[in-house]
Each structure stands twice: as C-alpha cells, then as structure tokens.
C-alpha positions as CSV (number, residue, x, y, z in Angstrom):
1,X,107.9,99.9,109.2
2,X,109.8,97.1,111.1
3,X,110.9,95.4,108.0
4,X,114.6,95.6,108.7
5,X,116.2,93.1,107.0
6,X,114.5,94.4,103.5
7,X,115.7,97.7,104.3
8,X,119.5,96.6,105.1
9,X,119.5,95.1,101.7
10,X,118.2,98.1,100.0
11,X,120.6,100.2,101.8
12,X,123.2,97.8,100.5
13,X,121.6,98.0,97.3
14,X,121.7,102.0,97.5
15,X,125.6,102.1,98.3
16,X,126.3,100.9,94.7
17,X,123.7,103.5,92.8
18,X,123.1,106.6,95.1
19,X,125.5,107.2,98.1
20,X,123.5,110.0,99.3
21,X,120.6,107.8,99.5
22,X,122.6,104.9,101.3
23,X,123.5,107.1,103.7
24,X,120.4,108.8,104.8
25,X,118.9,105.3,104.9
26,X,121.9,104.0,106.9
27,X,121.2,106.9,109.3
28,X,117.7,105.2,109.8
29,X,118.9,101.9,110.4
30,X,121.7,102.7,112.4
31,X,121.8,105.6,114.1
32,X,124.7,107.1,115.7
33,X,125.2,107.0,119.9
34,X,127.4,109.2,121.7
35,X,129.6,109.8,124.6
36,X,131.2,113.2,126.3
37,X,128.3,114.8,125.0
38,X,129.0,114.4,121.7
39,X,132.6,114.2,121.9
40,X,132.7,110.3,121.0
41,X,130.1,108.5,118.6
42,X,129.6,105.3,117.5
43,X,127.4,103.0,116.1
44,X,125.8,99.7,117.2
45,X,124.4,96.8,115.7
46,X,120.3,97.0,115.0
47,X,120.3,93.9,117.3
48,X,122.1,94.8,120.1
49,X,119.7,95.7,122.7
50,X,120.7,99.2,125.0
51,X,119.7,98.7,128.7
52,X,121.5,101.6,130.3
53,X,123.2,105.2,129.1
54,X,124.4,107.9,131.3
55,X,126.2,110.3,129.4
56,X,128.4,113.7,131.1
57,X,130.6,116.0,130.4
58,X,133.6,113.7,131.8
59,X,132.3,110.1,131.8
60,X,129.7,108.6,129.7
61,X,128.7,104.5,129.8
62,X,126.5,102.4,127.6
63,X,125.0,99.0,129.0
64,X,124.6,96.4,126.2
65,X,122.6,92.9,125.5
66,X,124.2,91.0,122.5
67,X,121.6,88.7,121.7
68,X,123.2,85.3,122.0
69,X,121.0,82.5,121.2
70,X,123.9,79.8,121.4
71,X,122.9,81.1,125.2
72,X,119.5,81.0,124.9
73,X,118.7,84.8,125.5
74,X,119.6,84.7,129.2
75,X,120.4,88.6,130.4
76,X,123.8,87.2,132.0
77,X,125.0,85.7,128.6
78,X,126.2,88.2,126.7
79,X,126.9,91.6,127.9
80,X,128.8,94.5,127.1
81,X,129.8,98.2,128.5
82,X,131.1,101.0,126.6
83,X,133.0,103.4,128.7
84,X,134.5,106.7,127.6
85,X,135.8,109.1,129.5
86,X,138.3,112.4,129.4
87,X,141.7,111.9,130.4
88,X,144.6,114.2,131.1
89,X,147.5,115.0,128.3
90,X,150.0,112.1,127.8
91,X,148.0,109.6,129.2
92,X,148.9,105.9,126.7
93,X,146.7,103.1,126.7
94,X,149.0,100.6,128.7
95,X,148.1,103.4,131.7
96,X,144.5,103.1,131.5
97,X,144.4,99.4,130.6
98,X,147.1,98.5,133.0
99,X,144.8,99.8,135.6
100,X,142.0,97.2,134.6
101,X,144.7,94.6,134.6
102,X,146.0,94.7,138.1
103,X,142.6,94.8,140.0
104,X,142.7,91.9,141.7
105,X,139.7,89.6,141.2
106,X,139.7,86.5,142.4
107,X,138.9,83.9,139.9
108,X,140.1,85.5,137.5
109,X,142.9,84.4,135.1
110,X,144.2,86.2,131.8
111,X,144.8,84.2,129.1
112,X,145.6,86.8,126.1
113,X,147.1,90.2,126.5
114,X,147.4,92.0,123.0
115,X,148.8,95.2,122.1
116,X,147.3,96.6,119.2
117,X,149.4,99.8,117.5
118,X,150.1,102.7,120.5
119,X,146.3,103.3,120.6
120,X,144.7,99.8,121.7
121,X,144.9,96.8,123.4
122,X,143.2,93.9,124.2
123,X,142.5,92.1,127.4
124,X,141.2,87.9,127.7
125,X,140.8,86.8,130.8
126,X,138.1,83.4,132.0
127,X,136.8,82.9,135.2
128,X,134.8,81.1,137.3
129,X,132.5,82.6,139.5
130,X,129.5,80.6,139.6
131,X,129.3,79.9,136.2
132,X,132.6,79.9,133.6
133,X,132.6,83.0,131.6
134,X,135.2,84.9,129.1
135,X,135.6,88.6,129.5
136,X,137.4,90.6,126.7
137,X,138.2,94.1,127.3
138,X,139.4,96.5,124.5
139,X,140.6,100.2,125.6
140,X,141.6,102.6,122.8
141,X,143.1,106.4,123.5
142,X,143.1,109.0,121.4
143,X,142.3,113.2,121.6
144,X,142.7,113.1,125.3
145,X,139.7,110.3,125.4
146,X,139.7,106.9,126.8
147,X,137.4,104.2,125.7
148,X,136.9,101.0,126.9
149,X,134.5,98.3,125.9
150,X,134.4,95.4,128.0
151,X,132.1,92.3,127.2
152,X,131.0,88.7,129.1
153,X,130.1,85.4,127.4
154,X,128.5,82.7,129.8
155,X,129.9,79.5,128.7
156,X,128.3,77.4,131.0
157,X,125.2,78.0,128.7
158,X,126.7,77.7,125.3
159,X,126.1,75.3,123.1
C-alpha cells in the first residue's frame, strides 16, 4: 500500500512472534535480485533505486542510485555496480581484483587496499576528474563466481 516504514516495523515486530510470518513479509519488502541466472542472489535496500540489469548465463550487472541527500539527489552522486560473473577453477580474489587495480586511470590514486579473509578485498581509491570523488570497490570469490561491487561518492557536492 506504499506504507513502508509501518511495514518494516511490523516485520521487525513479526521476527520476535512468528518467523514464518517475518519472512514472507520480508520477501515483500525486500525482494531478492539475482545474477548468472539465479546462480547469485542478493538483496538491496527498499531505497536504493535500480537503473540498469542485464543478467546471462556468464555475466550479469546491476546499475544502482543510492539516494544521497548530503548530495542533493544528483544522478552522479552516488552510484553503484554489482558485477558477477563465472570464472575458471582456482581463480583467488587478488587475481580478479588485481586486475581492477592496475588499469591505469589517470587521476586516480588509491588510498586503502584491504584484504579481507582469502575471499574479499577491498579497494579506496579518490580522484579528480572534474569533480573530487571516492570510489570503493569490494570483489568477493567463491563457487567459481566473481563479484564485484564498485560504488562513487561525489564530494564536491557533499555537505
């Protein structure tokens, strides 16, 4: 009925009294995406708004808006991808990261480079190009899929 917020708390609500309950509600609220056809799902904030999907058997991608309002609204302030795609056996997450780190942009400088466990990692980098932005990439491997979720924050707009 477009009464969000009242349902989120009676889905938190539910998850104390009736689980079943909480979750078909949750499913309402939230509902799952997927990748690979199928092969990778996830869910996204009710406020995130999607601009782009195209899933295949081999690649799938997910365009994102994060509402910002420190940035008031504007389509550059606050974007992120989600990319997944099948990879070969043996393939580590310093291999598919490490080939995000070396392309050479100009402008752009890393400033945080985090391993996180032999599945993740985490990449900071700023730039200027235009304006000054922050771009944070995460990339995660697991059952011979990649993902990698790569986000922008305009802080020439910020607050």
């Amino acid at each position: 009925m477009g009464k969000r917020g009242l349902a989120t708390i009676h889905y938190l609500v539910l998850r104390q009294s009736s689980a079943d309950l909480a979750q078909k509600l949750r499913t309402q609220l939230f509902p799952d995406r997927s990748l690979l056809n199928k092969r990778g799902t996830f869910t996204l904030p009710y406020h995130w708004e999607l601009q782009h999907t195209d899933d295949g058997k081999d690649l799938g991608r997910v365009q994102l808006l994060i509402p910002y309002p420190a940035t008031d609204n504007t389509p550059e302030s606050a974007n992120a991808a989600v990319i997944a795609k099948m990879l070969p056996d043996n393939v580590t997450v310093k291999e598919v990261s490490d080939q995000v780190y070396k392309k050479p942009f100009e402008g752009l400088t890393v400033v945080n480079d985090i391993p996180d466990g032999a599945n993740w990692r985490t990449i900071v980098w700023t730039a200027k190009a235009g304006v000054q932005y922050v771009s944070l990439n995460r990339f995660g491997v697991t059952n011979k899929i990649s993902v990698g979720q790569g986000s922008r924050v305009d802080l020439d707009h910020r607050s």
